[in-house]
C-alpha positions as CSV (number, residue, x, y, z in Angstrom):
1,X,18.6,-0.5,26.0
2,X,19.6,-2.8,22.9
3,X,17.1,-4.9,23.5
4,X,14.3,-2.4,23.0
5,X,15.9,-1.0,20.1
6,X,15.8,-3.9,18.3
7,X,13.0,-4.5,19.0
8,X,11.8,-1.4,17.6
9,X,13.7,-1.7,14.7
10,X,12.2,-5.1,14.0
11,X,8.2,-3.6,14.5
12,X,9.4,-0.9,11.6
13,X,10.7,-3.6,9.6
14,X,7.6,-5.7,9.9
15,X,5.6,-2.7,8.9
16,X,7.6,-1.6,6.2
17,X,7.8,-5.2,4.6
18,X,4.0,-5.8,5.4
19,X,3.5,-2.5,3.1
20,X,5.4,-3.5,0.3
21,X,3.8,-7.0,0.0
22,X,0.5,-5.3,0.2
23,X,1.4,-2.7,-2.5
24,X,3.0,-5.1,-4.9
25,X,-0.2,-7.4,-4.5
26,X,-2.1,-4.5,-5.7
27,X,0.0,-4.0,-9.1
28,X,-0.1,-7.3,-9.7
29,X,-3.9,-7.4,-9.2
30,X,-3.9,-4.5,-11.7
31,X,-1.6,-5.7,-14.2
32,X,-4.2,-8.8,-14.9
33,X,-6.9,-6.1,-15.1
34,X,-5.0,-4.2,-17.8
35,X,-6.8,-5.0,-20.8
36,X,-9.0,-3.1,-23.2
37,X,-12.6,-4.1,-24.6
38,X,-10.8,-6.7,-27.1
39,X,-9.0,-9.0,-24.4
40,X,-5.2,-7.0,-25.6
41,X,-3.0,-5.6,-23.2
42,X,-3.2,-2.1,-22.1
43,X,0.1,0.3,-23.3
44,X,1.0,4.0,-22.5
45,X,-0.9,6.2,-21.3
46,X,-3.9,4.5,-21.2
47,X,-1.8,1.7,-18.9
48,X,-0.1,4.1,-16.7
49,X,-3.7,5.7,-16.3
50,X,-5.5,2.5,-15.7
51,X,-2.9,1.5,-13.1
52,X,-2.9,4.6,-11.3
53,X,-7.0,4.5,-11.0
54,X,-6.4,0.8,-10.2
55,X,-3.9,0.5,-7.3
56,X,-5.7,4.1,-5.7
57,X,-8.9,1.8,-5.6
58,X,-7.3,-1.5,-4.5
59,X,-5.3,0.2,-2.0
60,X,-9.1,1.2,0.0
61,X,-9.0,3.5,2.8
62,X,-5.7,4.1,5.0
63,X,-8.1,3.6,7.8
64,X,-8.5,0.1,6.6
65,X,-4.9,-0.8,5.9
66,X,-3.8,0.4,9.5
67,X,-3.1,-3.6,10.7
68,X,-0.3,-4.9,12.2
69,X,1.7,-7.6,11.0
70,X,-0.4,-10.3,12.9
71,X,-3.9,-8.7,11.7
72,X,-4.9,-6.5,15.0
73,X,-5.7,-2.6,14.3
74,X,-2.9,-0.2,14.8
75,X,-3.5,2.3,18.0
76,X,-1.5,5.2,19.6
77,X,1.1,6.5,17.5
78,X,1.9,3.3,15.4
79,X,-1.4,4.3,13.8
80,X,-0.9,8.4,13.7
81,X,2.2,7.7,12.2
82,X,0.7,5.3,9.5
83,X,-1.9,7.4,9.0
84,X,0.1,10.4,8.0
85,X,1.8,8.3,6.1
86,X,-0.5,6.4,4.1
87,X,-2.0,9.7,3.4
88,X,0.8,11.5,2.0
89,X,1.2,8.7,-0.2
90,X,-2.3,8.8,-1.4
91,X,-1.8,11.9,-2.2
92,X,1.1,12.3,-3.6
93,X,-0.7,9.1,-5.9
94,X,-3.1,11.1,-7.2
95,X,-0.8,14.1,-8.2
């Protein structure tokens, strides 16, 4: 029984950590694209806009991001449950 729990436990941490590397890649992808027409970083609103458009479009589909940590597709309900997931964030993004 502990055995499969951890188990468990460490396939959610994978997938949680995987996540978070994959969403911090994108705002520092978007940070380097901040800049306006004249080369100068971007400040305010017109950052916290550009980032928001930025990381929505560099994040791509949920359907795309559903990978486990070693690259395969997710399937079953590892996938429904990222799905839902992913989605709720997206949305909850663009709000």
């Amino acid at each position: 029984m502990h055995k499969t729990l951890r188990i468990a436990l460490l396939a959610a941490c994978a997938l949680f950590a995987g996540q978070v590397f994959a969403a911090g890649a994108a705002t520092a992808a978007c940070e380097a694209k901040a800049v306006d027409k004249n080369g100068k970083p971007l400040a305010g609103a017109a950052k916290t806009s550009f980032m928001k458009k930025c990381e929505s479009e560099a994040g791509g589909s949920c359907e795309a991001k559903a990978i486990d940590k070693n690259g395969k597709p997710l399937a079953g309900a590892a996938k429904t449950s990222f799905m839902k997931k992913c989605e709720a964030d997206a949305a909850a993004a663009k709000k």
